[in-house]
C-alpha positions, 0 to 999 in steps of 0.5 A: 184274426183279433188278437187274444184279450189280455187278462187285464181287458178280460177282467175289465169286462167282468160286470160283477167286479164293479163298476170303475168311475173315471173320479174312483179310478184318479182317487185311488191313483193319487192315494197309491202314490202317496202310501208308495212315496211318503209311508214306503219307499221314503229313502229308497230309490226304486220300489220293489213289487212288495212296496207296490202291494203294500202300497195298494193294500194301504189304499184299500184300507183307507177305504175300510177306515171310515165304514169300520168306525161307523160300524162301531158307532152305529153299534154303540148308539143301538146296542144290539144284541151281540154275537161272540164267535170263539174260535182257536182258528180263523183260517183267513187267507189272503185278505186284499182282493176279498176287501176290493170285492166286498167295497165294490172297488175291484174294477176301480183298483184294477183299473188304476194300478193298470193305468201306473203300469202294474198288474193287479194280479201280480201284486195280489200273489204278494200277500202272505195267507193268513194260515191261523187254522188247519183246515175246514173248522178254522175256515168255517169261522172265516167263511161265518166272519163274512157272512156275519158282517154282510148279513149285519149282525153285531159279531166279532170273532175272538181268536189267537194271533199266532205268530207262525200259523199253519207250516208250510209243506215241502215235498222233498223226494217224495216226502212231506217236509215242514217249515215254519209259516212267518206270515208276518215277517214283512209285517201285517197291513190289514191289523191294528194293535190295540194295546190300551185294552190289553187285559191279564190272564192268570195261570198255576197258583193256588186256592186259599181257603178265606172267611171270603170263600176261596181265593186263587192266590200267588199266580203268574200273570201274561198278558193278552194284547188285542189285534184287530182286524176289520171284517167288511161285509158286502156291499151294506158298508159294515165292518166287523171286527176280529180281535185276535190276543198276542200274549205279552209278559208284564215288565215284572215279569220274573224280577220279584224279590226272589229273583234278585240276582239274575236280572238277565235270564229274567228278561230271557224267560219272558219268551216263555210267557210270550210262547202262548201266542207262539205257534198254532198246533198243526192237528186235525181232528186230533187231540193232543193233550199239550200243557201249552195247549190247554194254556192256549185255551184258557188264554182267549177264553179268558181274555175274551170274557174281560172283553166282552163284560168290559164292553157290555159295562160301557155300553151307552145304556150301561152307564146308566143302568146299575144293574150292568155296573154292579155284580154283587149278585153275579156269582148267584146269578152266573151259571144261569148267565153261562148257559143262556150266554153260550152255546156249543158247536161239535165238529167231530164225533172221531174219539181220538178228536175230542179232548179229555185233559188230564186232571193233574194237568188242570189242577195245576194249571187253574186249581180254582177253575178245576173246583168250580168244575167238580161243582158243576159236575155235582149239580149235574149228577144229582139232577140226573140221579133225579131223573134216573134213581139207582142208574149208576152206569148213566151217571158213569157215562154222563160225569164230566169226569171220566174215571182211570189213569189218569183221570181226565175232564170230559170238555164235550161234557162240560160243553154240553152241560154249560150251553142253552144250545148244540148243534152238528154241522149237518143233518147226518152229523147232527143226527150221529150226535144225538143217538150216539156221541151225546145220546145220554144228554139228549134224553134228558133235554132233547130240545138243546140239539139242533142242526146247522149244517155247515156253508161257504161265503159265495163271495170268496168262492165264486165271485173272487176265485171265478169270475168268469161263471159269476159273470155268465151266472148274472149275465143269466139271473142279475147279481143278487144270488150273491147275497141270496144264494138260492136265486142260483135255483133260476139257472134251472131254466138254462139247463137245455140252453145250448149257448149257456151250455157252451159258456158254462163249458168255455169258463170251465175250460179256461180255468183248466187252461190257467191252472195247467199253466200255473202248474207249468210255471210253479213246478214244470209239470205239463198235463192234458187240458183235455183229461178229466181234472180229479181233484182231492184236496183236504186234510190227510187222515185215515177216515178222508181215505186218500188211500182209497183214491191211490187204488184207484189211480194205481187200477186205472194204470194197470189197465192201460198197462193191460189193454194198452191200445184201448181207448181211454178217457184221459185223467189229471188225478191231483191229491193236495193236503198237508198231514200233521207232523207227527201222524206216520200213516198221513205222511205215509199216505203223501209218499205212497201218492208221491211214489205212484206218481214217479212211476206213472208219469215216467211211464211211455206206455201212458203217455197223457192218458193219466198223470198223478200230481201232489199240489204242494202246500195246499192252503186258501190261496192255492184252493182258490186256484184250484178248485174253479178248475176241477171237474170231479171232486172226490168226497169219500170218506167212510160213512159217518166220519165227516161231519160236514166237508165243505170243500165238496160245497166249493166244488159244487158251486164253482162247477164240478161234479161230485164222487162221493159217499153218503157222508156229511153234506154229500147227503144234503147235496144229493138232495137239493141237486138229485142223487142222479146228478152226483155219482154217490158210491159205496156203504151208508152208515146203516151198512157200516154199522152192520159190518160192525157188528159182524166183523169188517175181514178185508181179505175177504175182498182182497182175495175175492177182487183179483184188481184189488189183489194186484194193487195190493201186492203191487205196493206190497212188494215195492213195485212202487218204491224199487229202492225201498221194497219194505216201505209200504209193509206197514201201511198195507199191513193196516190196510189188510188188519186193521183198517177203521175206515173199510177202504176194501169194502168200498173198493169195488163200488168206487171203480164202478162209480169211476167207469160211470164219470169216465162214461158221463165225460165222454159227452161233454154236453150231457156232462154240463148239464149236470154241472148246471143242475148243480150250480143251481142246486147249491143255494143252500149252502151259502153261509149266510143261510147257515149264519141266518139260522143261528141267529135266529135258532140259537142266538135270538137275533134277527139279520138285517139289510140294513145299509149303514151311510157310507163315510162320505154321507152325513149321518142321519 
């Protein structure tokens, strides 16, 4: 008998990882050889694996170098139009591997590091993620950086350089702890200080009224120094840019003449300036209406449209064109400019998460910006008393100011009103926006609403997480689904295939096998290859209802508890997601999960028919793990709260199959794969509208489904926490009274919907097959398709496959 492949062999053999030339191979020995010994180890005698990761890392980005400074070259030359992307979040991740893969150097590195006796995997697990996002926003704009660069578009991405991005997640008896991310304690190898186009940025002061107009006077100044990172697309040897602001205070800070005497604690109060760019604010679809927030806002935006008209002034043609140099004329022409230079995406349409500041906190903190705000709110109001004379409610409603106390800036308003364009993030959402959220805005100027329903990049989530269903897939169809995603629509044809059958099952197996093992090593719990791995990670909130999920879990325990001779179809439940710090019910969700899990686990009677693990800390990396393992992804947030997920889309592509509401991109998916081969549950949003309008009782369901009443009172009475029967009184007291998200009312359809995968499961090859129809189903939700239409829907560009010559060819 042979003896297993080793991991190394088996990636050796993966096609699309590149092809690794004897010469790239010698290439890169010799360049890591050189970074270890002259830029690392210097007079150190034995190099620690870190040494080694940085070594390689510096290696790769020699390689990134050359094809970044052409980029921008190429850029100058053409001066095409560019794209902007503003975002408080890139939630980047790890950066190394997504680099080797999109330079086609994977095969050639791994080889080479093989050779020196080291293990490319190992090092890779070395790198920090780059956690500056909470979740799906902040990995969409990582996800459109991608698809920007590979689809050519000039695009740079503008954000914060948060020194401690999202916090990591310990679970301690059960409960969520934090700690502070230092992502970049051992420093950033993949980013470049920029500090000769630092700009300032001014806060508080005043508004002098002079014979000029008026004047914001007597400020205090921070200054925003750029970081660039470079954003290599796939294989077309483009690479954009990230510029992420770090806020620096100026070397006079607080030492003007009227702080003469306290040298010192001057020098000491720069950390206030510099807290800016401290910390990310670790919120998900929430507002938290912070001071030092709305400076975080102001602070990129500001220093980003410095940038851009400082580019767009040197720009080759610029210099020569007076119109770009001269802005004499600037403030007729600027709101103009404004709206036709900007345009909003809305990623919620949950009240509590769109943000309303304070008019006092405003007025304090830009009072010349809040002038310019009234301004436009007058211009706004007339044009719609024009249109709608005598109707005071809809200029109430359409205001950017809302009335009370106190009285706040509407910024979804102020967005609406300021863009040429605005779109939902899918068709649902999209739709949500224009008949409730924004209706009033969309009577006047419907042809500003658009749809882009949301995508991921097929690289980061199938290429580099799964390469072993990336090689099958090109075995079938070739490599070019990974720059045209609806070529998976071929896969089609190998539905009834019996050995693509077994090799789809068999890539699915091993990952399963992987992911137990990892789970073995980093928190030494055993599970069952065999069961079904169930699978919900994502932000903890209310309207996500990882509650609806524990009741599942904790009815399929009393079953076997009831029956338990009968035969059951084995389940891994796994729950992973971090809740913000300061929402209660979230963290309760976390300890109720935790709690079960105790219970459940320990159980005799269970045995390895259901295990209830929390993946701790989840985060881009661990998603990575986990997702090309799972075989059910739960989507099942109540209808009309998601705008989009596309965690459910990462599932779907690597090979999972779906339970989920009519919710978000659920809907789209159940299009494009057939809603038979999703198992879609529970109220739409036409049924949740309804049930608000009548009235949602949940004792109604609690008394009329006895299942749901013993869970109920199971949790209630502390069955789950013994030591503390109190605990849960709270949350099943929300549950029972006032639960927004309904999760009673989907409770008997869920069950029912998880009896039928139970049934699917027990036959694996006709389970298959629906993973294959919807892998081939999955075309549409590659971000490049979504970045294809902004560019040409919103943002007046065309992609290009352009392929800029490598650094090594001449230029033409």
């Amino acid at each position: 008998m042979s003896k297993p492949l080793t991991d190394h062999e088996k990636r050796k053999q993966i096609s699309v990882r590149g092809i690794a030339g004897l010469g790239d191979v010698a290439e890169i020995k010799k360049s890591f050889n050189r970074h270890l010994h002259f830029t690392l180890v210097k007079d150190r005698n034995v190099a620690t694996p870190r040494d080694y990761y940085f070594a390689l890392a510096h290696t790769v980005r020699d390689h990134l170098v050359g094809r970044w400074i052409r980029t921008q070259q190429y850029y100058y030359e053409k001066d095409p139009k560019r794209i902007h992307y503003l975002s408080l979040e890139f939630y980047m991740g790890r950066t190394l591997q997504n680099t080797m893969i999109n330079l086609g150097l994977q095969n050639a590195c791994d080889e080479a590091i093989y050779q020196l006796g080291l293990d490319l995997e190992e090092l890779e697990e070395i790198e920090e993620d780059a956690g500056l996002g909470n979740g799906g926003l902040g990995r969409l704009a990582a996800c459109f950086l991608d698809s920007m660069a590979s689809l050519g578009l000039a695009a740079y991405g503008y954000g914060i350089r948060y020194e401690f991005g999202i916090f990591n997640q310990k679970i301690t008896n059960g409960w969520q702890v934090e700690e502070a991310d230092d992502w970049l304690r051992y420093g950033n190898p993949w980013e470049k200080a920029r500090p000769e186009y630092m700009l300032p940025v001014h806060f508080y002061g005043r508004v002098e009224q002079t014979h000029e107009g008026p004047k914001w006077v007597d400020t205090q100044v921070v200054l925003a120094m750029p970081y660039d990172t470079p954003v290599p697309g796939y294989k077309n040897n483009t690479v954009n840019t990230m510029r992420l602001w770090s806020a620096k205070a100026p070397n006079d800070f607080n030492l003007q003449e009227f702080n003469v005497g306290d040298y010192i604690q001057a020098v000491l109060d720069r950390n206030l300036a510099e807290n800016i760019s401290r910390v990310l604010y670790p919120n998900d679809n929430f507002f938290e209406g912070k001071e030092l927030r709305l400076k975080q806002e102001y602070f990129v935006v500001a220093a980003t449209l410095q940038d851009i008209i400082r580019r767009f002034k040197s720009s080759k043609f610029g210099c020569r064109d007076p119109v770009r140099t001269s802005f004499e004329a600037f403030s007729e022409k600027a709101w103009e400019i404004t709206t036709k230079t900007c345009a909003y995406t809305n990623h919620t349409v949950l009240p509590e998460a769109l943000e309303r500041w304070p008019i006092y906190m405003f007025e304090k903190l830009l009072p010349r910006h809040l002038q310019i705000i009234y301004e436009i709110n007058q211009r706004h109001l007339d044009r719609v008393a024009a249109l709608y004379p005598g109707d005071s409610d809809r200029l109430c409603r359409m205001s950017l100011i809302e009335e009370g106390n106190p009285k706040r800036i509407n910024m979804a308003h102020l967005c609406v009103v300021g863009s040429h364009a605005v779109n939902g993030v899918a068709r649902i959402h999209s739709d949500i926006v224009k008949t409730t959220v924004f209706k009033d805005f969309c009577d006047i100027e419907p042809e500003k609403f658009q749809n882009k329903t949301n995508g991921i990049t097929p690289r980061r989530w199938l290429l580099l997480c799964n390469p072993g269903l990336a090689d099958i897939i090109a075995e079938k169809i070739g490599e070019e689904f990974l720059t045209d995603l609806f070529q998976l629509r071929k896969l089609l044809d190998f539905v009834d295939d019996s050995v693509f059958i077994r090799d789809v099952a068999n890539v699915k197996q091993e990952n399963k096998l992987k992911f137990a093992a990892y789970l073995e090593s980093e928190y030494k719990v055993n599970i069952n290859p065999e069961s079904i791995f169930d699978i919900q990670v994502k932000r903890i909130h209310e309207y996500k209802r990882q509650l609806l999920n524990c009741l599942h879990v904790i009815t399929l325990y009393n079953r076997i508890k009831k029956e338990p001779n009968k035969k059951f179809v084995p389940r891994t439940v796994m729950i992973g997601g971090k809740a913000a710090p300061g929402y209660h019910m979230a963290k309760m969700i976390i300890k109720l999960f935790t709690s079960v899990g105790e219970v459940v686990n320990h159980d005799p009677v269970v045995g390895d028919r259901l295990k209830v693990i929390f993946l701790e800390n989840y985060r881009v990396s661990l998603a990575e793990k986990v997702i090309p393992a799972a075989d059910l992804s739960e989507q099942i947030s109540t209808a009309g709260t998601e705008a989009s997920g596309t965690g459910n889309m990462k599932f779907m592509l690597n090979g999972a199959l779906t339970i989920g509401t009519m919710d978000g991109a659920n809907v789209e998916m159940a299009e494009e794969a057939g809603e038979e081969n999703l198992f879609i549950f529970g109220m739409r949003v036409e049924d949740v509208e309804a049930m608000d309008k009548k009235g949602y009782n949940a004792r109604e369901y609690y008394e009329r489904l006895p299942e749901l009443k013993q869970v109920i009172d199971q949790i209630s009475a502390g069955y789950f926490s013994p030591k503390e029967p109190e605990l849960f009184k709270d949350m099943v007291n929300m549950l029972m009274n006032h639960d927004r998200f309904k999760v009673f009312a989907d409770y008997e359809a869920y069950i029912r919907c998880q009896e039928k995968v139970n049934e699917l499961y027990r036959n694996p090859k006709e389970w298959t097959k629906k993973v294959i129809r919807n892998i081939a189903a999955s075309g549409k939700f590659s971000s490049d398709r979504t970045i294809a239409e902004y560019a040409r829907e919103i943002w007046g560009v065309e992609p290009s496959d352009v392929k800029i010559p490598p650094p090594n060819e001449p230029r033409e």
